[in-house]
N, C-alpha and C positions, 0 to 999 in steps of 0.2 A: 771428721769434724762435724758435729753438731750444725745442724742448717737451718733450725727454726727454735722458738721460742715454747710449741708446742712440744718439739721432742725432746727440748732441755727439759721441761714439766716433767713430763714423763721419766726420762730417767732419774730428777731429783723424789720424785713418788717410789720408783723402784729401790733406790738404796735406802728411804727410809724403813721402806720393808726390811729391805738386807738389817739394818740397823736395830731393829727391834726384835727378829728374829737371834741375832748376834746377842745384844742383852738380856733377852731372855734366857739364852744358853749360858752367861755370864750370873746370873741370879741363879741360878740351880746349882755352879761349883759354888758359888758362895755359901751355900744350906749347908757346904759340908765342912763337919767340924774340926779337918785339919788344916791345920797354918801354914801361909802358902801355898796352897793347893787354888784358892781367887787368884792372886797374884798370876801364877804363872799360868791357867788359863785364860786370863782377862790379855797377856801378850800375847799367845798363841794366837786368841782368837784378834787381836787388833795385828797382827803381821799379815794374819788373810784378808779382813775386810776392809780395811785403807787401801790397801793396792786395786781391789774391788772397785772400790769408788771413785779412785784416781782414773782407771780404767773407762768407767762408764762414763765420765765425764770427759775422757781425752786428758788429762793431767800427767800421766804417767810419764817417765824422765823418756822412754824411746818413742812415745807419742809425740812429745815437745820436741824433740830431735829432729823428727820427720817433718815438722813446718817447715815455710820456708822464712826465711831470715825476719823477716816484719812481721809474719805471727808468731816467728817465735819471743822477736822482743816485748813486743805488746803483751802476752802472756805470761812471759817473766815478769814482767812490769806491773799484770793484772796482782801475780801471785807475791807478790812484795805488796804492793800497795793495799791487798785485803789482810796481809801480813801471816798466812799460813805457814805452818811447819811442817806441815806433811804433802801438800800440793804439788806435785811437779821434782819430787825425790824419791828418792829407792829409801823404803822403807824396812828399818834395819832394828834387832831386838835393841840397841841400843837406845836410838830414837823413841819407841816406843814403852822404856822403862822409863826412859828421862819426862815423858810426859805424863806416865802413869804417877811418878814420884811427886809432879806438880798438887794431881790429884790425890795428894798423904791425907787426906780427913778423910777419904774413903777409907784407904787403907787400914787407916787406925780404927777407923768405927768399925768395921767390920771385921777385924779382930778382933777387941773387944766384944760386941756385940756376940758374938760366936759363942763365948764360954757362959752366956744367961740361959737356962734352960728355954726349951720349948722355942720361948718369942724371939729368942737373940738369933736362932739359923733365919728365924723369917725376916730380920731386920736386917741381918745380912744381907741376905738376898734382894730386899727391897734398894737399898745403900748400891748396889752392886750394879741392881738393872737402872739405877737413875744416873749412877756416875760414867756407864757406856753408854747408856743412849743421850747422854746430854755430849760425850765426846763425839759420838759418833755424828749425832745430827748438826755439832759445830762444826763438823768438816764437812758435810755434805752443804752446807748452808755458806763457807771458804768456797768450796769449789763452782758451786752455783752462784754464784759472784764473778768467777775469774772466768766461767765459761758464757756467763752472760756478756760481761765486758769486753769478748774477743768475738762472740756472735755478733752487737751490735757494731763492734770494728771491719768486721765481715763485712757486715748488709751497708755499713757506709759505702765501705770499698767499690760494692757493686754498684752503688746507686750513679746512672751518669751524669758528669759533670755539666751543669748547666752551661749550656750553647750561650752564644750573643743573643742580643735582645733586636729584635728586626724593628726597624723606624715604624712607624703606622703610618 
């Protein structure tokens, strides 16, 4: 569990690394000119890195299992109420085409885009690195939310309950 406010920074800093490093690799299948070829590295690579970030944050479904009953609702409760699809779930090619499908303007531009000489692979690829790193950093930015809301549950928890107040 996450214990302070600095090492949630921190780890939100680390996945956006992850994150950009992931889109980057994502804009390079895009430059190449066969169809389908983005698609199904852009899941490969969202199967590895959500669980990644689920992970770093504590979200992960045997993470949330292992609290004990009141973090674990609170948690659940965090990841409903910031309203995440991927938070606190096993993340499955299916999940991850269903969300890719949301993101269809990608898809279609970067098809498209593909068969323009020269400029269309770099338009792809451009298309490609903003459409994972804007997924990406919405989920890091879900989880940084539902792991803030269960730290400040925490530090409540600890803090002791105010005594009687003694007469003067």
């Amino acid at each position: 569990m996450i214990e302070s406010r600095e090492e949630l920074e921190a780890i939100r800093k680390t996945c956006h690394s992850m994150v950009t490093r992931s889109s980057s690799l994502s804009a390079g299948t895009a430059i190449i000119p066969i169809p389908g070829v983005d698609i199904g590295s852009d899941v490969a690579i969202l199967l590895r890195l959500i669980p990644k970030i689920n992970d770093k944050f504590g979200l992960t479904p045997e993470q949330i299992e292992d609290l004990d009953t009141e973090s674990k609702v609170m948690v659940m409760t965090a990841i409903s109420n910031v309203g995440s699809k991927m938070a606190g779930k096993y993340i499955t090619k299916k999940l991850v085409v269903s969300l890719l499908q949301k993101m269809g303007v990608k898809v279609a531009a970067t098809g498209v885009a593909k068969y323009v000489p020269f400029v269309g692979s770099a338009v792809a690829g451009g298309i490609s690195f903003t459409a994972m790193k804007y997924m990406g950093n919405s989920h890091i930015e879900d989880c940084y939310k539902i792991a803030l809301a269960a730290l400040e549950n925490n530090q409540t928890d600890l803090e002791p309950a105010p005594g009687p107040v003694e007469p003067e």
